[in-house]
N, C-alpha and C positions, 0 to 999 in steps of 0.2 A: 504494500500500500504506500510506503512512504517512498521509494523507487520510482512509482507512478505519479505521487504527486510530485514530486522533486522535477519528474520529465515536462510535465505539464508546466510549471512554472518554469524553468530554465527553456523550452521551449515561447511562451509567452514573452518571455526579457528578449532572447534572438528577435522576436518578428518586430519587437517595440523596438529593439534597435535599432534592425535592418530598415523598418519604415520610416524610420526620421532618415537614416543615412540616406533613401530614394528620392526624398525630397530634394530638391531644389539647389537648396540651403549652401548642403552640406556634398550632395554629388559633384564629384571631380569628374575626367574622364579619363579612362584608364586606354591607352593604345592596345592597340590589339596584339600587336607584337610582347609588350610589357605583359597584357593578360594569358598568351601563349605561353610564356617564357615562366611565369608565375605557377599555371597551370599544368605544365611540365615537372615544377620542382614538386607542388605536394602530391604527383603522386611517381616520383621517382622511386621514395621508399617507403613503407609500410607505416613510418612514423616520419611524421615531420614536424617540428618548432620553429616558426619565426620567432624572434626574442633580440633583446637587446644582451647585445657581447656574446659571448661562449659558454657552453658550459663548463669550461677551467675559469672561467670571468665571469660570470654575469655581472653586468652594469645595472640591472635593478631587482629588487627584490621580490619582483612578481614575477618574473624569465629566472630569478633564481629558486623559486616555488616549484613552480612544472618540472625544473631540470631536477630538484630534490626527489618531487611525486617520479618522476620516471626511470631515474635510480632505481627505487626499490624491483622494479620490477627485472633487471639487469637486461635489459632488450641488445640484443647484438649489434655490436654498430652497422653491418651491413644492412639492416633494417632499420636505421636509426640516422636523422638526418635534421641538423640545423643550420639555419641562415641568422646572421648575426646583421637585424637590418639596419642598426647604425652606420655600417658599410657603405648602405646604396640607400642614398634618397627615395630613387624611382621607387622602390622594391618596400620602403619603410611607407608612402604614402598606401601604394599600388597594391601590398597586402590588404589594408583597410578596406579598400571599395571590392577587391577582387571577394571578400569575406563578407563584406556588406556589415564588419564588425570593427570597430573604431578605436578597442586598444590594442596592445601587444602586450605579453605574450599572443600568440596564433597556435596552435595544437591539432594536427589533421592527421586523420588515420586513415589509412587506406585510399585517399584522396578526398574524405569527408571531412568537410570543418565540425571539430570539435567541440571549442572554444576556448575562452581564455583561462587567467589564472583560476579564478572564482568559481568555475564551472569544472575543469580539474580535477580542484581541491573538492568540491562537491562528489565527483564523479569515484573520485580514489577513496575517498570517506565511506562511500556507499558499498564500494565493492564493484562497481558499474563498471568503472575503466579497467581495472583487471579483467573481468569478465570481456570487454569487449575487441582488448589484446590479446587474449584467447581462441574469441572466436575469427579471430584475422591471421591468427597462424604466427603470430608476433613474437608471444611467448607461449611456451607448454603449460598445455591445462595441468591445473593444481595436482588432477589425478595422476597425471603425467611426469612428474616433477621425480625424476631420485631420490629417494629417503635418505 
């Protein structure tokens, strides 16, 4: 039940965001090249973080949240993949709209946006993101695991 509700409202915050970012306001426009190029990286590997710095650096403390959350689970780095978008302008705007989600960290699995820190930490709390790095072949189900 609380799973359920948790999807429902984390659900609800995504559409409240995404519909102010569609507005007007707050829409950039993303080149199609840049959205290509974007749309290539998260689904390169099975897991991907946009984030500010590295995960030997994290530059803030919500990109060093996620890189804590996805530690525990030891995900192999060839399935494991971050962009550090203090780097590239394009790439730190061009995340935002391409996600239709407005902060960073970024967090996509299998080429599905995530979300950010907040949703994560929800997500790894629940048992939800382990669960759903399982069923993506990411990491070995629990059952699976060497004693």
């Amino acid at each position: 039940m609380f799973q359920s509700a948790l999807r429902i409202s984390l659900s609800h915050h995504r559409s409240t965001v995404s519909s102010c970012l569609r507005s007007h306001t707050f829409r950039r426009f993303l080149s199609q090249e840049s959205h290509t190029k974007i749309q290539a990286a998260v689904t390169e590997h099975p897991v991907v973080l946009f984030m500010k710095g590295t995960p030997e650096q994290p530059m803030c403390g919500f990109s060093r949240g996620v890189v804590k959350i996805l530690s525990v689970f030891d995900i192999p780095p060839e399935k494991f993949k971050t962009y550090n978008v203090l780097e590239d302008i394009e790439l730190r705007t061009g995340i935002k709209e391409f996600s239709e989600w407005p902060t960073i960290p970024q967090l996509y699995v299998n080429g599905e946006f995530i979300g950010g820190s907040d949703i994560a930490l929800s997500m790894f709390q629940s048992g939800e993101l382990e669960k759903l790095l399982e069923q993506h072949g990411v990491i070995p189900k629990a059952s699976e695991s060497p004693s």
